[in-house]
Every structure is written in C-alpha cells, then in structure tokens.
N, C-alpha and C positions, 0 to 999 in steps of 0.2 A: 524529612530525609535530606541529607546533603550527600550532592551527587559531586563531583568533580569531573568535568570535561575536557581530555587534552584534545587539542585539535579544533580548530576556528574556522576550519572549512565547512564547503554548504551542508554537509551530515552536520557536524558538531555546530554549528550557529542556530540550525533551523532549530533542532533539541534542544538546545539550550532554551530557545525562545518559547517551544513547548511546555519545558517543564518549569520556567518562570512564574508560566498562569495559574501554577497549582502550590506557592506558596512552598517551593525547595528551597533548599541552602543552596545554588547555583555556584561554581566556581568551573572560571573556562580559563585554561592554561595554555597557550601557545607563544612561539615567538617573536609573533608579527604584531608588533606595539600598537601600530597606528589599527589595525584590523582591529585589537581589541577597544580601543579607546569609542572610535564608532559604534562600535555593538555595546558598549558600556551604555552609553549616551537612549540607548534602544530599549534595552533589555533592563532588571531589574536583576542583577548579578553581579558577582564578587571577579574580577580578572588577574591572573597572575603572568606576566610575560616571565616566557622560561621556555626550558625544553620538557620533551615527556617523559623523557628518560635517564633525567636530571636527578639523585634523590637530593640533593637539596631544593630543588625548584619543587616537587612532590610534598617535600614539607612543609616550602613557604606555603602550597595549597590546601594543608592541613587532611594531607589524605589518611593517619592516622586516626581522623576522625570519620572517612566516608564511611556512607552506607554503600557506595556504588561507584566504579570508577568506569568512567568509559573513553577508552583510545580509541579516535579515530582520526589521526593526523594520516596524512597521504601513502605512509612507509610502513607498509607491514611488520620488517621485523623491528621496526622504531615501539611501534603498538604494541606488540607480543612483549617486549623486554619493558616497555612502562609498567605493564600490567603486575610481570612478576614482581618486578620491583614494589609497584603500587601493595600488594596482597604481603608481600615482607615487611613494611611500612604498616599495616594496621587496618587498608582497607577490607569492609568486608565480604564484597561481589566485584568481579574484575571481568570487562569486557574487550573482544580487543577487532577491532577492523582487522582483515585479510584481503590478499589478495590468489592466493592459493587455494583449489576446490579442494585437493587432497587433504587440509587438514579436518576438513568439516565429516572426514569418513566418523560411523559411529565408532570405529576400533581407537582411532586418535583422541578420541573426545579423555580418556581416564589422565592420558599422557597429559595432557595439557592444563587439567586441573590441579595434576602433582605439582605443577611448574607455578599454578598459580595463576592461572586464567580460566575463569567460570564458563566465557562462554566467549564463542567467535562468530562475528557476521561477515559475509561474503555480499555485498551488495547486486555482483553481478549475478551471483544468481539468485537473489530474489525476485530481480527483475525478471531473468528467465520464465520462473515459475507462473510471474502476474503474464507477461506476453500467450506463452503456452493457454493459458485459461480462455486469454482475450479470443484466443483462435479457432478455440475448442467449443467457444460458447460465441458465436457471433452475432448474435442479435442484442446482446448488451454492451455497452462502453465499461460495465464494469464488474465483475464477478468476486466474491470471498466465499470461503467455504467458513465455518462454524463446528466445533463440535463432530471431527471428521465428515461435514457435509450434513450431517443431522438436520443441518437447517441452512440456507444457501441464502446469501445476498446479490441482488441484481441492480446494475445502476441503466436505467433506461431510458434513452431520449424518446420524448413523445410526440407524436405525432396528430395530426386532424383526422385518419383513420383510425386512432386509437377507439373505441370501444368506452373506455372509461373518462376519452376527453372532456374535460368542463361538466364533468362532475363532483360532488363534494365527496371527500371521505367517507361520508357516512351513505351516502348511495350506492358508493362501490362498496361498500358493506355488505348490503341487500343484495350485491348481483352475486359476491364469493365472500369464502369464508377460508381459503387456504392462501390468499400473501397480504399483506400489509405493508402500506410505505409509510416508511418510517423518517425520510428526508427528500424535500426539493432544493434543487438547485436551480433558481428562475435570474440569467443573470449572471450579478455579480455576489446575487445572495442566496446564503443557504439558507432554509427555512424547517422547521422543524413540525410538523403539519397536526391539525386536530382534527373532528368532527368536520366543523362549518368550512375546513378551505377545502379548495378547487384544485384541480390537478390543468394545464393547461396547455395548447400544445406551444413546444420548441422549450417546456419542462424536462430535466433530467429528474428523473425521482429513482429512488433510492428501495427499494424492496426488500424484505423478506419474507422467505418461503419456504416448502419444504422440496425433498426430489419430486414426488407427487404432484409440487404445483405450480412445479414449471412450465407445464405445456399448457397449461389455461394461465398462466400470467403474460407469457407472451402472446397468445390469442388474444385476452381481452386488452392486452398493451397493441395491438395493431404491427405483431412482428412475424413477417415471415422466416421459420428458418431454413438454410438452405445449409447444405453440405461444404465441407472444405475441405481440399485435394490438393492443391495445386500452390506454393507458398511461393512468393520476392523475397529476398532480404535487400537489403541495400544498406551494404555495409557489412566489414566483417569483423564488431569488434568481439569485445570477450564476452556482450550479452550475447552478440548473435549468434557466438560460435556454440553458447550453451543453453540457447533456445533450439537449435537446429539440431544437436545433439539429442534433446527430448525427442524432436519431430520428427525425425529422419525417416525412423521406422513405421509410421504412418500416414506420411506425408512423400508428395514430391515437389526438391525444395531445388531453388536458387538463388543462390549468392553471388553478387555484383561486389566488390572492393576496388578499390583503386591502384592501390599499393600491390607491386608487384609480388613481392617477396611473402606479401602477410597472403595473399592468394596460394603459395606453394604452402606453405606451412597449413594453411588452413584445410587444403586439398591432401595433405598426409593424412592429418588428422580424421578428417569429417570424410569416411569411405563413400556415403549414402548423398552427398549434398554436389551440385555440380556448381563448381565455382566458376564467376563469370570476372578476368580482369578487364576492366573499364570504367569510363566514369557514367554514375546511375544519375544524372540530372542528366545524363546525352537522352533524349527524346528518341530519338532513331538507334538506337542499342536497345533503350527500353521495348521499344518494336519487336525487335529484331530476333529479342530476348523473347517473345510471346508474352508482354504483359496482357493483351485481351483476355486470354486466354486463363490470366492465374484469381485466385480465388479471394487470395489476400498478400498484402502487400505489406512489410514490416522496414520499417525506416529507422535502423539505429547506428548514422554513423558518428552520434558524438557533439554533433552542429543540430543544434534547433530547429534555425531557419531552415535549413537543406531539409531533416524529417519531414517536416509541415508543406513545402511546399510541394516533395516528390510526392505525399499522400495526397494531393491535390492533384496533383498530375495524373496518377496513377488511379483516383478516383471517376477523373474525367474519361480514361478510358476505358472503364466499364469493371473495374477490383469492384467487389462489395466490400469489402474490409481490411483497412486499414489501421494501422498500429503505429505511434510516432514514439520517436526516445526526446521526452522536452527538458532538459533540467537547466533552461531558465524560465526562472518561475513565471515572469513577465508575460512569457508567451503562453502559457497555458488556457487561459481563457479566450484567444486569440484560437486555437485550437479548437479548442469547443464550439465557437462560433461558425468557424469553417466546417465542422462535423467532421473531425479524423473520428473513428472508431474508438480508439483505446487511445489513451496518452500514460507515458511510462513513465515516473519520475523516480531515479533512485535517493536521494534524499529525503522524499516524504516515505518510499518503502522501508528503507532502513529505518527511519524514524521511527513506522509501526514495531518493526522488531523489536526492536531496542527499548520503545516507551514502556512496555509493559514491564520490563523489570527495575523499573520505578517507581511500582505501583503495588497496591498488597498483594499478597500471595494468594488469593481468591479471584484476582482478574488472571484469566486460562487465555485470552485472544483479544487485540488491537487491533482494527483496523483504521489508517490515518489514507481518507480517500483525496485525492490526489488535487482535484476540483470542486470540494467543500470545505468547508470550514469543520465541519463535525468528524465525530471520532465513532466508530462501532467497539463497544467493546462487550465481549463474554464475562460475565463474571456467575458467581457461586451463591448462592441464596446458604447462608447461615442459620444455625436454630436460633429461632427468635428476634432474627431481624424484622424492622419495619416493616418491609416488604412481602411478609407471609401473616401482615396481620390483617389485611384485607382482599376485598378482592380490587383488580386494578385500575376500575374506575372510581375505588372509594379513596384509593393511597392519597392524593393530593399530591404526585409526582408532579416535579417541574414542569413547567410550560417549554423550556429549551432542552428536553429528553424523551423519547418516546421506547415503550416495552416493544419490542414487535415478536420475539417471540423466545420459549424455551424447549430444552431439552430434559426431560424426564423419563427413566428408565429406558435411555436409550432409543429412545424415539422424541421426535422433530413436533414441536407444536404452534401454530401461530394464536398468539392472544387477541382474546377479546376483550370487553368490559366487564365481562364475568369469571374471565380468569383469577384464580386463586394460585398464587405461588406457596410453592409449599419448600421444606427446608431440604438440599440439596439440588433442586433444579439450578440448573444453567442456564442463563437468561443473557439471552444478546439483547443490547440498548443501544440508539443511536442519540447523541447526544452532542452539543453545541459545547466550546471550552468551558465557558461559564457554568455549565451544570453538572461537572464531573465531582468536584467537590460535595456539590448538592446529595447525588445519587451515592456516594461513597455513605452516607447518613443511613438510606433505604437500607444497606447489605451488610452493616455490623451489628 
C-alpha cells in the first residue's frame, strides 16, 4: 500500500514509523527540511519537503497513486483542504486531523465525504474517551473494549497479593478459564507470554476477558475495587474540558487552570464542573481544594513533567487514582515506574485510530498500548483461512502473537488450546510488530 503522510509532527512521524515495519510505500510531506532529513536517516521512507496543500508538492508525492492520504500537520483547515485536494488528485482514502468536535457530528460525516474527506480524527477526544474508561475502571492502568465490549481488555500492574503471582500460565489455567493474558510488560520489555512463563510481581500484564470475567480477574489479580465520586483536573485544556463534559453528569468534578480567562470560558461552558483559578503544583491550594478527600486525580495540563509529578503528589495524599497526559515519550516508562494509574498519550491514540485503515478491510479494531510495544488487534476469520483449519494449539501461530479470545454469534469467548475458529469469528490478537505480517498469513 502507499500511504502519503503530510505533517512531520509527533501524530505523523510516530505513523510513519509504524507503518514502515510493515513493508508501505511511506512518503511524508512537510516543510521542515531538516525535521525530515533526521526521520529520513531513521525511518525507511520516501520525504518530500512541501506544503499539504500544495497541488504541486501532492504531486511531487505521487498522491495520484496512494492508497491512503493522511493529513495531520498542526492546522485543521490546512488538513481538510489537503485532503480534498488530495482525493481530486487520484488518491483513494483521505484522512484529515481536526481540531473542531462539531465536525465529527454523524449528520456532517456525508457532507465531508462529498468534499473529499473519508474520514476525520479529533485527537482530543480520543483521549477523552481513553481518560473517562481509566476512571470508570480503576483498578486497571489500562482498559479497551472489543467488539462493543463483547470481549474487554485489561492492563494490570501486579502485585505480591496477587492470587496468580509467580505462577506460570498454564497453572493460572487450572485456577480459571474466563481471562487470558495475552501480554507482559516486565520493564522495558514487552513480552508475549506461553504456557511455561511466570506472571511476576511489579508485571504489567495485559488481559483479555469477557463482562462476566471481570470480577474474578480482578479478584485473582489481587485488585480491590472501590467507587469513584469525587474527580481533580488539573488543568483545563481541550482534553479536560471533554473528559469533564462526559463526567459531569455522574461525577463531582474540579478544575484547577491557571489562566484566568481560559477559567471564565471554561465556567460558561462546563454548567456541572466547579472551576478552580490557581496554580495546581501550589500544595496548599491543593489542600484547600479538598484533595484528601477526591477519588482520582487527572493531570492534563500539556507539560509532562508537571502531570507526573502533581500525580505523585496527589498520590501521597491519599487519590487512589490517578491519570497523567505524557506525550513525551521519554517519560513514559518513568511514569510507570512511579505507578501513575493511567498514562494518556495522544500520538500513540491517534495512531490506533488511524493504523487500521492501512490495513485490510477485515481488521474491525487497533489497539496501539501506550507502554508496549505490541498492538491488539480484531480482525475477521475468512472462509478457509489458515486459521479455521485447526484447532489453536495445532495452528503453529507465532511465538511474538497470542489468540486470547473471539467473538461468535455475538457473544464473547476466551480461547483455549482446544479452540477451533470457525469462519466469521472475530478474533482479538495481541501481537509484537514483527508478527503482524506473520498473522496477516493465518486470516486470508
């Protein structure tokens, strides 16, 4: 597939470098010479310095031939106007960055394809959606739903009470038979787990389940869960203001900004949210503010360091749950180590978005987890794919891929070694870069 990328920012560089490992006709288009020369030197891809809204710079990038154009340079209607132009030009799927929720109504969506734009991502509120989950579900660092929830993923740091600690996979077999992990993260490595490994504590491991096996996965994961009532923001930017917008209504929330003006504005807006102007690193505000007292605490002013460290703060005064916005990548594992709750990255969420339609029309869901290396993805079992010609401990499926579970007739199944996939199942796989190619084999 040849994809065209305008935009060299952290969305379009990380993508780029994504979809390199699968063997695209990569081409990234921006106007920052020296930005691309470095990512040249990186990446295994074609660069064109230009604009995106160039149609001669569109041509030097031969978008008459993509399969896929995807705008995400910083300027919304810079990206909308590449696109059409892009889809005038010969491409044949057009994607475009926003920064407006209005257009994402379903009533706008026909309008936009007239124009020549397939499809639009709002990053901030993906993010919204991942936070909302984090808070709703707090005894995991990491939640995805599947198949409208059909089958749920859980990323769960483990602990010495855990129940299933320094046990091997196939002993936690013997105790249940409704979740399967499917990924560790021990470290700085992700691991793709079999039979003989060990789950071990201060492991993040990676689950799948169904709704049914949620309350015995946290049981035997050693997780208490407790209620959430009482929400921090700290900070009010466009995630918070459209995570707080979900919350409002069943939550009670407070918002800390610094910025005076973005406080009135945000206090028009948000009827239900009580805005606090000051600064949220003051310790004695935070007081004064009743942090003992809140539930969970959510850090998204935009700065890394400041999320990580107020979650730390806010930790030490008795939150159970906190939520950090990191989008430098550097610090992410840095996070993890300190145990924030959630970490929010909108360059790896957008990238989930966005990956899959680079991918065949039988992958239905991506997830790209924030602090592994592996990918979740749903796809489509075909008539007479590989995949439905055994059962799934006879397949000889990858060592860097694990089945963990499908979706048949509308109900949520976790696999065994004796599962048989049959043609139409939905089958979520968690899988390392290296063995998406591999698994693409299994499903045609």
């Amino acid at each position: 597939m040849k994809v065209v990328i305008a935009g060299a920012g952290e969305v379009g560089t990380h993508l780029a470098k994504m979809l390199s490992n699968e063997d695209h006709d990569i081409v990234l288009l921006d106007e920052d010479k020296e930005k691309l020369d470095k990512l040249a030197n990186q990446v295994d891809l074609l660069t064109v310095c230009g604009a995106a809204n160039s149609i001669d710079d569109l041509k030097e990038a031969g978008i008459s031939k993509a399969d896929l154009f995807i705008a995400v340079t910083p300027y919304e209607s810079r990206n909308v106007l590449a696109c059409i132009l892009a889809k005038d030009l010969g491409a044949q799927k057009t994607l475009a960055r926003i920064n407006n929720a209005e257009y994402l109504k379903r009533i706008n969506k026909p309008k936009f394809q007239q124009l020549g734009v397939d499809e639009l991502i709002y990053p901030e509120t993906l993010a919204a959606k991942e936070i909302v989950a984090s808070v709703k579900q707090p005894g995991a660092r990491v939640t995805h739903e599947f198949s409208k929830g059909k089958l749920m993923l859980y990323g769960i740091k483990i602990r010495d009470n855990a129940e299933i600690v320094n046990k091997t996979l196939s002993e936690i077999g013997t105790l249940t038979d409704n979740f399967r992990a499917v990924a560790i993260t021990r470290g700085d490595t992700t691991l793709i787990p079999h039979g003989k490994d060990s789950i071990i504590s201060g492991d993040i491991v990676y689950f799948v389940t169904t709704r049914d096996g949620v309350h015995n996965l946290y049981e035997k994961a050693g997780k208490t869960l407790f209620g959430v009532k009482n929400i921090m923001f700290l900070g009010g930017s466009r995630i918070a203001q459209k995570t707080a917008e979900k919350l409002s209504d069943q939550f009670n929330i407070k918002m800390i900004e610094q910025n005076r003006d973005r406080c009135t504005q945000i206090a028009d807006r948000l009827n239900n949210v009580l805005i606090i102007n000051g600064d949220g690193r003051n310790l004695e505000l935070l007081k004064e503010e009743g942090i003992e007292k809140m539930d969970a605490f959510v850090a998204v002013t935009g700065n890394s360091e400041t999320n990580i460290l107020c979650c730390q703060l806010a930790k030490k005064m008795g939150v159970k749950r906190t939520v950090a916005e990191i989008e430098n990548i550097d610090f992410i594992s840095l996070a993890e180590q300190v145990g924030i709750g959630s970490v929010i990255n909108k360059k790896f969420i957008a990238a989930s978005f966005i990956y899959r339609f680079s991918m065949r029309s039988d992958i239905s869901n991506v997830k790209c987890l924030t602090s592994t290396e592996a990918e979740a993805v749903e796809l489509t079992a075909r008539p007479g794919s590989k995949v439905t010609t055994s059962m799934v401990k006879d397949l000889d499926f990858p060592d860097d891929a694990k089945i963990g579970g499908f979706v048949r007739d509308d109900q949520g199944y976790i696999v065994t070694g004796e599962t048989q996939i049959r043609e139409g199942d939905r089958v979520v796989i968690f899988a390392l870069p290296s063995a998406i190619k591999k698994i693409d084999k299994f499903f045609q």
